[in-house]
C-alpha positions in Angstrom: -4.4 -57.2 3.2 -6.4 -53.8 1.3 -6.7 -52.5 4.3 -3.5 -53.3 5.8 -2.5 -51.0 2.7 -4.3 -48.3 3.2 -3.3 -47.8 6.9 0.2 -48.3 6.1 -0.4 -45.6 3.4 -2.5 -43.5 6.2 0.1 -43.5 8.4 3.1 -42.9 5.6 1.0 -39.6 4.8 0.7 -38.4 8.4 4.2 -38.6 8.7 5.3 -37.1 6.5 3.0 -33.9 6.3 4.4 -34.0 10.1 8.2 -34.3 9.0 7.4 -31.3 6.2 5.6 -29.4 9.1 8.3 -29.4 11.0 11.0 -28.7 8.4 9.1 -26.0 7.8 8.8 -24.4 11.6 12.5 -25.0 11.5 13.7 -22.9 8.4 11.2 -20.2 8.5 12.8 -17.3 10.2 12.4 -16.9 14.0 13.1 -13.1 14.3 14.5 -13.4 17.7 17.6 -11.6 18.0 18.7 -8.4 16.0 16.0 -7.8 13.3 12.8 -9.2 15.3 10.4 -7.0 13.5 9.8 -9.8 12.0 7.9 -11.9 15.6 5.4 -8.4 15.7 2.3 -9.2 14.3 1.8 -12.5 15.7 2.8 -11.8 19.3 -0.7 -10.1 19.5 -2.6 -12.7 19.6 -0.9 -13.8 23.0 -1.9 -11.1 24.4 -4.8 -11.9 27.6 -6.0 -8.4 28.1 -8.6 -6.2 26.0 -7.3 -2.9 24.3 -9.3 0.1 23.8 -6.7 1.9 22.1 -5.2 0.2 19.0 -2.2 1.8 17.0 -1.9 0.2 13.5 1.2 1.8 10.7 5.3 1.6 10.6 8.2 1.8 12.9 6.9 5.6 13.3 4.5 4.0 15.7 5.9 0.8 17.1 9.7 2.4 18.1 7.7 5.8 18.7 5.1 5.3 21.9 5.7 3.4 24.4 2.3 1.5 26.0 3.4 0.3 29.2 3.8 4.1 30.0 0.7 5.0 28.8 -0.3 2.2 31.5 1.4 3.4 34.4 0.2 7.1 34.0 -3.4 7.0 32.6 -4.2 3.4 32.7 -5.0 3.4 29.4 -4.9 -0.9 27.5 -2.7 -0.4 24.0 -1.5 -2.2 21.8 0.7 -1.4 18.6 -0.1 -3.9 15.6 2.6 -2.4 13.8 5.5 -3.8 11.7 8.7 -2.6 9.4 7.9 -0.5 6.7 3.9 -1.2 7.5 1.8 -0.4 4.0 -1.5 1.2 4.2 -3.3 -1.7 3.1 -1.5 -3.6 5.1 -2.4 -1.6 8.2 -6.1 -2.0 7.3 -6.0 -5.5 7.1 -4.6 -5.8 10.4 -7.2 -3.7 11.6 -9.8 -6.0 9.8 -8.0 -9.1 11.2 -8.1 -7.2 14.8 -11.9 -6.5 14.5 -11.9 -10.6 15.0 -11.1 -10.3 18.8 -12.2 -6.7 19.9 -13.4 -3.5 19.0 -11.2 -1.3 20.5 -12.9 2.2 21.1 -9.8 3.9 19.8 -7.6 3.2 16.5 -4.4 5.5 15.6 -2.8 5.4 12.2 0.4 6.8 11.5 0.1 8.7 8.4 3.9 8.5 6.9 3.2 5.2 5.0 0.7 7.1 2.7 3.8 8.3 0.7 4.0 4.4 -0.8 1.6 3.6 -3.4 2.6 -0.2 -4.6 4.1 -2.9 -3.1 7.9 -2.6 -2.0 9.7 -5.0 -0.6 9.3 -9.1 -0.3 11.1 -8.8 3.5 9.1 -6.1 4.7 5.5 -7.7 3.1 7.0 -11.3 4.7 7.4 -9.5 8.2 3.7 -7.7 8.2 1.8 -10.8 7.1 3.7 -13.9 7.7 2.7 -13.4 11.6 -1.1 -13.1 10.6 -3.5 -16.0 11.5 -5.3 -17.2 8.8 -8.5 -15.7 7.2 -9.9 -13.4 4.8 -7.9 -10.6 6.1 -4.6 -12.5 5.3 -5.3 -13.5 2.2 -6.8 -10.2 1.1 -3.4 -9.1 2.4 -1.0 -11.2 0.7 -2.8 -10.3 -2.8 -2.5 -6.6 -2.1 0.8 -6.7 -1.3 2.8 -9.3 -3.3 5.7 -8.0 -5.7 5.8 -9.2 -9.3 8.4 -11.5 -8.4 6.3 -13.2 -5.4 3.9 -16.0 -5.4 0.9 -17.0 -3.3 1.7 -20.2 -2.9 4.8 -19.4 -1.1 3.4 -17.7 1.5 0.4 -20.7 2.0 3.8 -22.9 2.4 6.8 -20.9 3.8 8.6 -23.8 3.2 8.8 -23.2 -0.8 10.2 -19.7 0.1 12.7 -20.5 3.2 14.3 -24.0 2.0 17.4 -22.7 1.2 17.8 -21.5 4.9 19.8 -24.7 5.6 23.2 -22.9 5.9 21.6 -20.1 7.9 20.3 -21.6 10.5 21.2 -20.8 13.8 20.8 -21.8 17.7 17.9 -20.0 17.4 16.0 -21.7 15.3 16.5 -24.7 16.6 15.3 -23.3 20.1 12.1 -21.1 18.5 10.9 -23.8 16.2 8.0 -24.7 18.1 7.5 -21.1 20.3 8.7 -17.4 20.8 9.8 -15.0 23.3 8.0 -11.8 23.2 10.3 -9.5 21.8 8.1 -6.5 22.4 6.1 -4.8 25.1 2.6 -4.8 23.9 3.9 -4.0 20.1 6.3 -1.5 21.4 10.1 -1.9 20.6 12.5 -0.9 23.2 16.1 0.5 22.6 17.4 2.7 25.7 21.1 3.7 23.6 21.4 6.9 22.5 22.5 8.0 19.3 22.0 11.8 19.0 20.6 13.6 16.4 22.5 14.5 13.5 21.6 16.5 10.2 19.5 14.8 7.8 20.0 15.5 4.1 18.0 18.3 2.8 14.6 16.9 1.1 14.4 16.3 -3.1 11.7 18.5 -4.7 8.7 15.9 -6.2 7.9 15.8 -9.6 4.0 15.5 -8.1 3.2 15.6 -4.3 -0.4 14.1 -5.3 -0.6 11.2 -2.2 -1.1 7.9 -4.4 -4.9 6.7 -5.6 -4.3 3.1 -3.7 -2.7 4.6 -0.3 -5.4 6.9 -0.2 -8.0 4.4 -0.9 -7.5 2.2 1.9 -7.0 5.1 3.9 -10.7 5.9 3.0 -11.7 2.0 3.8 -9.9 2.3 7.2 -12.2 4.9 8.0 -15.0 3.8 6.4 -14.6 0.4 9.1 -14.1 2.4 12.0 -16.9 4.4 11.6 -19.1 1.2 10.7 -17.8 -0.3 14.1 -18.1 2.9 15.9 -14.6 3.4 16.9 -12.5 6.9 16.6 -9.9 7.1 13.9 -7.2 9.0 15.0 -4.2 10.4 12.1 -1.4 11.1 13.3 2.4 12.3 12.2 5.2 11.0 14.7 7.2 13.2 15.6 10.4 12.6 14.0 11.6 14.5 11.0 13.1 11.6 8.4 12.1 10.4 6.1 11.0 14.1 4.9 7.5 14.6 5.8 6.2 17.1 2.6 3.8 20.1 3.5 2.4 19.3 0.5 1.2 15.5 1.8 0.2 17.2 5.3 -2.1 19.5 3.5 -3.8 16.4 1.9 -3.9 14.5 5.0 -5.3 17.6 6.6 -8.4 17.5 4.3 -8.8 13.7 4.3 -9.5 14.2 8.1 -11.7 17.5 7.8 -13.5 15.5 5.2 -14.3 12.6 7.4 -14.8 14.4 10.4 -11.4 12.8 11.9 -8.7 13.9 14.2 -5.2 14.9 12.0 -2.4 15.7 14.8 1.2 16.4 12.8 3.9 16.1 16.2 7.0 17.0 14.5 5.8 21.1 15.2 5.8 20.1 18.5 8.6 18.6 19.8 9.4 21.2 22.3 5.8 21.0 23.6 6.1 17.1 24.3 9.6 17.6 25.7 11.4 15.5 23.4 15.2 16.5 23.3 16.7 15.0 20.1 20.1 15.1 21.8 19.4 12.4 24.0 15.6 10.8 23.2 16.9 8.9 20.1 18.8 6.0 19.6 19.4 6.3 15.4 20.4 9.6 14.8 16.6 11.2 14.5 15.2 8.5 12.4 13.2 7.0 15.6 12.6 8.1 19.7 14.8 5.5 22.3 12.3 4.5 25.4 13.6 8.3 27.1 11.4 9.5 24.2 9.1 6.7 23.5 8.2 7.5 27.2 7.7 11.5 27.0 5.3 10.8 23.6 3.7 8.1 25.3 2.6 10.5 27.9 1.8 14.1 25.8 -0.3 11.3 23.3 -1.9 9.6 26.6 -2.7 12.8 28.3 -4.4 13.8 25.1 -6.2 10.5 24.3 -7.9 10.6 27.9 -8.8 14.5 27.9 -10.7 13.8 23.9 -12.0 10.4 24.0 -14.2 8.5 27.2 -11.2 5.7 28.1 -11.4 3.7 30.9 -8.5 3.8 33.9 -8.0 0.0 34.1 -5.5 0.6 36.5 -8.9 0.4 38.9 -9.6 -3.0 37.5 -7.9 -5.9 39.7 -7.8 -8.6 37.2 -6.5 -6.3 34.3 -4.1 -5.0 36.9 -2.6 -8.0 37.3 -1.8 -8.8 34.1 -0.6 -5.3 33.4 1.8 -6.2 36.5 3.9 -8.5 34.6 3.7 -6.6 31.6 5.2 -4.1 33.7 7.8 -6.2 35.4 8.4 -7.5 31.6 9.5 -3.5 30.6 11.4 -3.2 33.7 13.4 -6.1 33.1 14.3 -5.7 29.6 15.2 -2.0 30.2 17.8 -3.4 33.0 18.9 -5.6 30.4 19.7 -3.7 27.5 21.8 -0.4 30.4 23.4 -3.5 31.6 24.6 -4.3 28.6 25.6 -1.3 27.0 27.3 -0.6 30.7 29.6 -3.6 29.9 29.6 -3.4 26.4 29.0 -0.5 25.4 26.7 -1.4 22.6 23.1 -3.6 23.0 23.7 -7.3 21.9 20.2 -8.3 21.8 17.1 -6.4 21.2 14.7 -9.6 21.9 13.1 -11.0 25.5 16.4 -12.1 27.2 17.0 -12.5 30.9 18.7 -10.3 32.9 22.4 -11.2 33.3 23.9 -11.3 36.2 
């Protein structure tokens, strides 16, 4: 009879950890459609093929350079492990959680999230770590990066944090609860619309331009791994011009990289050089480059990249190739996608991995 009990008890445990498990795959948001920042971070660790180039920081690198034509003209393996409003510290714990699976010979930073020295934002901290697999990295992360009004516990069970989703919850969820479709193209975020740009307010004088203590820290222990793990740190300034990027800040950044014996390339100087029209090569009015853009840096950046640092053309390698093939055919398909529909609609409906209607 005992142990009748404690099976019946086993099995009333195992079911309902399963039942919460599942509630819990169910309310947490899928990140899908519209704002799929959100599916980023985790998407790379789909990914089959190795990358010796491995961007890390904001939308200023994951809207800003496109990797499948880095691909197609140097053969050059990238991936962005990028996310919305990416912190610094959270950028190096990604690129502690990435030296798990590869050492990539190559890692860019984009220097813009340096003007934030604390935590911001629980939506933006949910979409950079929420994706992360477990480890030390993550929960490093999460402790950096918490608000005052957060709690760890919430992001160990999502479930405390997303219960009240109920009323929320969409076809989506219901079709995503147990898997994803990529909603990027190696960590790059497509938008072909065009949005031309416009003028951006003129910038507010600081009360001190000194880059903050913490953002500056990390930005030291980023370069203090790659240079353990013998990999090039490369800074870099997208190109676009908003948020206001202060002389005073590139100055800083400037020595940081003289300092450390790094390479510091600011692009907004040279927009003409790339070939960047911001008439036509943005989607939001300036703030980031559509694919027409993401394309032209893609190449300038990939042009430089081979000519400075010894990267191997995989294009030559069959098996990497091939798998480069669909992600190709992936692009190509989504960029049909999103003219077709603003052909018909005039406006993108979905920014996520949708097939092509016909």
């Amino acid at each position: 009879m005992r142990k009748k009990r404690i099976i019946s008890a086993a099995v009333v445990a195992v079911l309902t950890v399963a039942c919460l498990y599942v509630l819990q795959r169910l309310v947490v948001p899928k990140y899908q459609r519209g704002i799929v920042e959100g599916s980023m971070v985790e998407e790379y660790y789909r990914d089959e093929s190795p990358h010796e180039v491995v961007f890390i920081g904001d939308c200023e690198v994951y809207e800003n350079f496109s990797t499948i034509e880095m691909w197609r003209n140097y053969g050059i393996t990238s991936y962005i492990r990028g996310s919305a409003q990416q912190l610094v510290w959270q950028s190096y714990y990604l690129l502690e959680d990435t030296l798990r699976y590869e050492t990539p010979k190559v890692v860019v930073f984009n220097v813009l999230a340096l003007k934030y020295n604390e935590p911001q934002n629980e939506a933006y901290n949910r979409m950079s770590i929420d994706g992360m697999k477990w480890s030390e990295a993550k929960i490093d992360n999460i402790k950096a990066s918490m608000t005052k009004e957060e709690s760890f516990i919430d992001y160990v069970f999502p479930l405390l944090r997303y219960h009240s989703r109920w009323s929320e919850l969409t076809e989506d969820d219901f079709k995503h609860i147990f898997s994803k479709d990529l909603v990027t193209h190696n960590g790059y975020y497509m938008r072909v619309d065009t949005k031309p740009q416009g003028e951006f307010p003129s910038p507010l004088p600081l009360a001190d331009y000194t880059l903050g203590e913490k953002a500056m820290g990390y930005l030291q222990k980023m370069a203090d791994l790659c240079k353990e793990n013998g990999i090039e740190l490369v800074l870099i300034k997208a190109p676009t011009e908003y948020p206001h990027w202060y002389d005073e800040w590139d100055v800083q950044v400037k020595a940081f990289a003289e300092k450390n014996g790094l390479n510091y390339i600011n692009y907004i100087p040279l927009q003409e050089e790339i070939g960047l029209d911001m008439s036509k090569d943005t989607y939001d009015a300036g703030l980031h480059l559509n694919t027409q853009g993401a394309e032209k840096m893609a190449d300038y950046f990939g042009r430089w990249l081979k000519d400075n640092y010894d990267l191997t053309d995989y294009r030559e390698d069959e098996k990497i190739a091939g798998i480069w093939k669909e992600k190709i055919d992936f692009y190509d398909e989504m960029k049909e996608q999103q003219f077709y529909e603003l052909n018909k609609y005039g406006e993108l409906k979905s920014f996520g991995a949708n097939a092509i209607e016909k």
